[in-house]
C-alpha atoms as one frame of an Amber mdcrd trajectory, in Angstrom:
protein
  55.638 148.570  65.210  53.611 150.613  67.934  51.392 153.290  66.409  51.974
 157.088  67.099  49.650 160.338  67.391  51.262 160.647  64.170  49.991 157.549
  62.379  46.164 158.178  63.632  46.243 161.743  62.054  47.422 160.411  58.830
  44.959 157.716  58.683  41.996 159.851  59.453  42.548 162.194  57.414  43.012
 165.028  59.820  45.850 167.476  62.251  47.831 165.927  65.194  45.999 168.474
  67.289  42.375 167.227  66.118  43.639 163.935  67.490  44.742 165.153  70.366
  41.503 167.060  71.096  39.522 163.613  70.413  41.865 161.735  73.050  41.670
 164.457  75.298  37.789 165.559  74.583  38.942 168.940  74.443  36.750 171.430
  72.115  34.380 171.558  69.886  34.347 169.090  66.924  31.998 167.761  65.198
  30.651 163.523  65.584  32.348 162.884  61.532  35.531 163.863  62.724  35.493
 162.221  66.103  34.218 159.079  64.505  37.289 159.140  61.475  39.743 159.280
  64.366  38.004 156.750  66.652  38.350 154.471  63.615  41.392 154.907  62.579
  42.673 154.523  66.817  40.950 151.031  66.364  42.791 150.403  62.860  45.953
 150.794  64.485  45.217 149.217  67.661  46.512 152.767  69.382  46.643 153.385
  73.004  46.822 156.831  74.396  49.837 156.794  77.058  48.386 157.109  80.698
  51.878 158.437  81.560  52.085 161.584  78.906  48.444 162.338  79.504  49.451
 162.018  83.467  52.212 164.427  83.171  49.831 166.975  81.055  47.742 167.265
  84.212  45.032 164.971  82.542  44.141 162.227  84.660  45.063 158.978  83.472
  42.196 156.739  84.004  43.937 153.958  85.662  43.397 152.629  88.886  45.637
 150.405  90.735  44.236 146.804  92.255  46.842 144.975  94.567  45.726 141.385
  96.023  47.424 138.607  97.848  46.823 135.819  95.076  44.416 135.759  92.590
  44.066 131.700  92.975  41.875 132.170  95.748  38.479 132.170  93.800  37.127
 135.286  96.037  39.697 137.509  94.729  39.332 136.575  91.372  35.734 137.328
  91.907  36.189 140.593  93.840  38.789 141.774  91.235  36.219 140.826  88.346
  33.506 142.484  90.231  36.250 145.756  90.414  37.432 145.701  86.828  34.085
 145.653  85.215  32.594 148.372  87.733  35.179 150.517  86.837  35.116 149.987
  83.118  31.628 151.159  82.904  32.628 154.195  85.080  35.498 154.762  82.247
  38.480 153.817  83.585  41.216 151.002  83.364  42.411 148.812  85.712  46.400
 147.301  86.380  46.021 144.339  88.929  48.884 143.117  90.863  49.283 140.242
  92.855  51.395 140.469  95.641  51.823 136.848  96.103  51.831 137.422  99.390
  55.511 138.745  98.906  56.880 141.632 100.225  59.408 142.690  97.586  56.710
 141.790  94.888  54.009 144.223  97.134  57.223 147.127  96.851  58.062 146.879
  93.547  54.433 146.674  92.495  53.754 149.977  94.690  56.778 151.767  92.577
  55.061 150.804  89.246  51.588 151.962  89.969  52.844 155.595  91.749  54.771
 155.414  88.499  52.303 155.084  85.969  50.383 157.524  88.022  47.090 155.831
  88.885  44.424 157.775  90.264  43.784 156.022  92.888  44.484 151.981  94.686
  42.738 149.456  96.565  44.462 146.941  98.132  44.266 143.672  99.909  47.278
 143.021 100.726  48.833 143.043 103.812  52.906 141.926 103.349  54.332 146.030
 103.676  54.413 147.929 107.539  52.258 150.583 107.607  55.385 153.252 107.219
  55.382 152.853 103.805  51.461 152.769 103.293  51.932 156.198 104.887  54.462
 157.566 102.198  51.887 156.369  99.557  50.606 159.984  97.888  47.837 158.485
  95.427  44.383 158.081  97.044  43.980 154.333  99.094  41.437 152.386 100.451
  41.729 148.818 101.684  39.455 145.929 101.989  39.498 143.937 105.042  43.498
 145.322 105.945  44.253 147.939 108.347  46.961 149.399 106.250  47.374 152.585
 108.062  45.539 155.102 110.123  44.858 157.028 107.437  43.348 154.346 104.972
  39.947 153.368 105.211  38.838 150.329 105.306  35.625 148.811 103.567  34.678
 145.249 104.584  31.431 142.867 104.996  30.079 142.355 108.606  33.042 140.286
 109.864  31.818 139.659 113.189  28.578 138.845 112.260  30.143 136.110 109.748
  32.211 134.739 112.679  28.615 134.126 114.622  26.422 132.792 111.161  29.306
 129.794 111.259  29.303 129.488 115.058  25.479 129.516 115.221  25.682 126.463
 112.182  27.916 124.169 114.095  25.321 124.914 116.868  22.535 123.787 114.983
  24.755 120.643 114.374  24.918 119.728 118.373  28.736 119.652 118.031  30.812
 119.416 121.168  34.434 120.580 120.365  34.940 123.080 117.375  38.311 124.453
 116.354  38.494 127.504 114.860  40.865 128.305 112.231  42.876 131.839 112.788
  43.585 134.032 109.681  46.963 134.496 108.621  46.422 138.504 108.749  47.528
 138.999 112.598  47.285 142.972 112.275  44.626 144.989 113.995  42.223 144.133
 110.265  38.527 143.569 110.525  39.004 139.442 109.807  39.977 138.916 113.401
  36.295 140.082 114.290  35.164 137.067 113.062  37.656 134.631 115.366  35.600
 137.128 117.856  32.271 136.295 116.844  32.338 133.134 116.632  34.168 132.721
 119.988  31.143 134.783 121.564  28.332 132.579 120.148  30.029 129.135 121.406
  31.050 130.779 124.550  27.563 131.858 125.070  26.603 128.245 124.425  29.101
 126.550 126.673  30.595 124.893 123.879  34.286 124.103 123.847  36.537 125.363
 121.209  40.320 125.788 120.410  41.832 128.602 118.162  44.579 127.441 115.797
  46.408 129.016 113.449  48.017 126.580 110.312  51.054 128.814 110.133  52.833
 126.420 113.060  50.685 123.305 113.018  49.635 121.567 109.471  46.011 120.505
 108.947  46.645 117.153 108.479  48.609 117.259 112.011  45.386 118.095 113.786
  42.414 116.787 112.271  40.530 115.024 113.048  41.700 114.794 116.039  39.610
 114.977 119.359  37.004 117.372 116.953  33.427 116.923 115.640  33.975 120.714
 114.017  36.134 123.276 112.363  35.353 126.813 111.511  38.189 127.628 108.583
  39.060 130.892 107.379  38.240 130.535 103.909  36.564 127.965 101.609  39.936
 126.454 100.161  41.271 125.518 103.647  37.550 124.250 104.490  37.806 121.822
 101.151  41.275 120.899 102.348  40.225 119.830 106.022  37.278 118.137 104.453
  39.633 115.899 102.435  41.782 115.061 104.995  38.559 114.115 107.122  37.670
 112.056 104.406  40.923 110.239 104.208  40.728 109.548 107.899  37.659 107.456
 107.316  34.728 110.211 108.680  32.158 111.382 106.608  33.025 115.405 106.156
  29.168 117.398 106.577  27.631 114.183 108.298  29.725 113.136 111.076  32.281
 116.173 110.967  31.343 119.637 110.544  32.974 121.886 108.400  32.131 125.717
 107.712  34.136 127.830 105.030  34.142 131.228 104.655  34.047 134.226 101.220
  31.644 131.768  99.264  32.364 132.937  95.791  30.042 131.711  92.614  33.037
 128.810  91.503  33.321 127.032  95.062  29.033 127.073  95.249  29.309 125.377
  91.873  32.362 123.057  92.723  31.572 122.046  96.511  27.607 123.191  97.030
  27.733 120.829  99.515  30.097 122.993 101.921  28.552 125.249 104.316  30.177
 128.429 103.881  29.505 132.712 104.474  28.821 134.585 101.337  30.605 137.904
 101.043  28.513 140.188  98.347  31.460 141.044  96.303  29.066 143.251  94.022
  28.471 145.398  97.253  31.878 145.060  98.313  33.341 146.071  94.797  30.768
 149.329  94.887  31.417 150.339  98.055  35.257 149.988  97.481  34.790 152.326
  94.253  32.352 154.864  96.073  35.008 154.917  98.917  38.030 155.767  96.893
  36.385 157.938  94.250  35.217 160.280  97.482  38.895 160.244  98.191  40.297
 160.949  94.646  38.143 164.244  94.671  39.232 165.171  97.970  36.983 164.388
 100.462  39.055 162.688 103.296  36.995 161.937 105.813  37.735 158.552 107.492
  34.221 156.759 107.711  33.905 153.910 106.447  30.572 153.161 107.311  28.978
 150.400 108.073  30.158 146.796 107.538  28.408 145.227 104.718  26.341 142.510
 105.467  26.835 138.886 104.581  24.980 135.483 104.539  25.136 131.785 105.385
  24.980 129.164 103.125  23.930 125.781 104.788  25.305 123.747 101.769  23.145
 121.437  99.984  23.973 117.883  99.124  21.674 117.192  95.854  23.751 119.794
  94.711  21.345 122.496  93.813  22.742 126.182  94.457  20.618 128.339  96.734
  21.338 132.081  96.484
């Protein structure tokens, strides 16, 4: 049975109201008294509603986190990275994944507005920007163009584009595809397409865009390439198995660059060569971003981009940070 206001007042020996006041911190009461009810919350494993308070004109304390898949190890991280910034700031995450789903990104929009979160940061890119436009709590998105009235907070996409360009560079290779992103909005990923297009154009060295959405990996590689420049480190692992299968030595012979570099692919694959995104800075700035917008300051700057960092992979395994 779920415990009530009712139930903590009774255990701790004291008025619904005190209780209330505790929950609330609301008046003057003395440390005994907000300790007995404190205890007697744990006891009964009681949760204050977010809702009630909500509709009280308390804030709730919630904040809303919507990502394409939490499978990709550099969400997981990110949202980690969100979760416990937040906690220490006091408040409580709900995290949806939108499973790259439209109806699932819809329905998950209704339940957030509906338990009144303060505020949401989102990932996801699966809704047209009409509806992130009817949206009322405060937004900010990482790495989407959502809307022109969302800001956007993102690491130095361009400059990530070049770091993997300028690797496969250092490798002397001659023909490079690089992978497109899924995401084919107007969002900051597409800079890095653009940057590395600008460093092996700059170089005279030949490349092809292609996007896995029509073609399948295993369909084009290896194929007339000594290099590929993927879009994230799980297609980067998956190209470098299917080079592998095709009899070429993946990092040797056949150059492969990935790209987020989260903690659990450094550990897994340290041998891929891959751009680090510095989801501690990334969760921050997200937090600094939409807290400014929660107390209403609305001002669309987003700053500049974060920066990131190449890692050359390592093949004795050792992680360099």
């Amino acid at each position: 049975m779920v415990a009530k206001l009712q139930d903590v007042a009774q255990l701790a020996g004291v008025s619904v109201t005190t209780v209330s006041r505790v929950i609330n911190n609301y008046g003057s009461l003395s440390q005994k008294t907000i300790d007995k009810v404190h205890q007697a919350m744990h006891e009964l494993n009681y949760r204050p509603n977010a809702l009630a308070r909500a509709m009280q004109g308390k804030a709730s304390e919630f904040i809303g986190l919507i990502f394409p898949n939490l499978t990709n190890p550099f969400f997981a991280e990110l949202v980690n990275a969100l979760e416990r910034q937040l906690f220490q700031k006091g408040y409580k995450v709900i995290i949806a994944s939108s499973a790259e789903n439209e109806q699932i990104e819809h329905e998950y929009l209704g339940m957030l507005m509906a338990n009144q979160v303060e505020g949401i940061i989102s990932s996801s890119h699966n809704l047209g920007i009409a509806e992130y436009q009817k949206i009322s709590a405060p937004l900010v998105a990482f790495d989407r163009y959502l809307s022109d009235n969302i800001p956007i907070v993102s690491a130095d996409n361009y400059l990530g584009g070049q770091l993997a360009a300028q690797y496969m560079l250092s490798k002397q290779v001659k023909r490079v595809a690089i992978l497109i992103d899924e995401d084919t909005s107007t969002s900051p990923t597409l800079m890095r397409v653009q940057g590395a297009v600008d460093e092996l154009t700059a170089h005279g060295i030949d490349y092809v865009p292609l996007d896995l959405n029509y073609q399948s990996a295993i369909s084009l590689f290896p194929g007339d390439f000594d290099g590929v420049i993927a879009s994230n480190d799980i297609i980067a692992l998956e190209i470098a198995q299917i080079i592998k299968n095709a009899g070429r030595k993946p990092y040797e012979d056949f150059y492969i660059t990935g790209y987020d570099g989260s903690k659990l692919i450094r550990q897994l694959a340290p041998q891929l060569p891959t751009v680090i995104q510095p989801t501690q800075l990334i969760a921050a700035k997200l937090i600094a971003t939409l807290f400014a917008r929660i107390k209403g300051r609305t001002k669309q700057e987003t700053g500049r981009p974060l920066e990131v960092m190449f890692y050359a992979g390592t093949a004795n395994g050792k992680i360099k940070e």
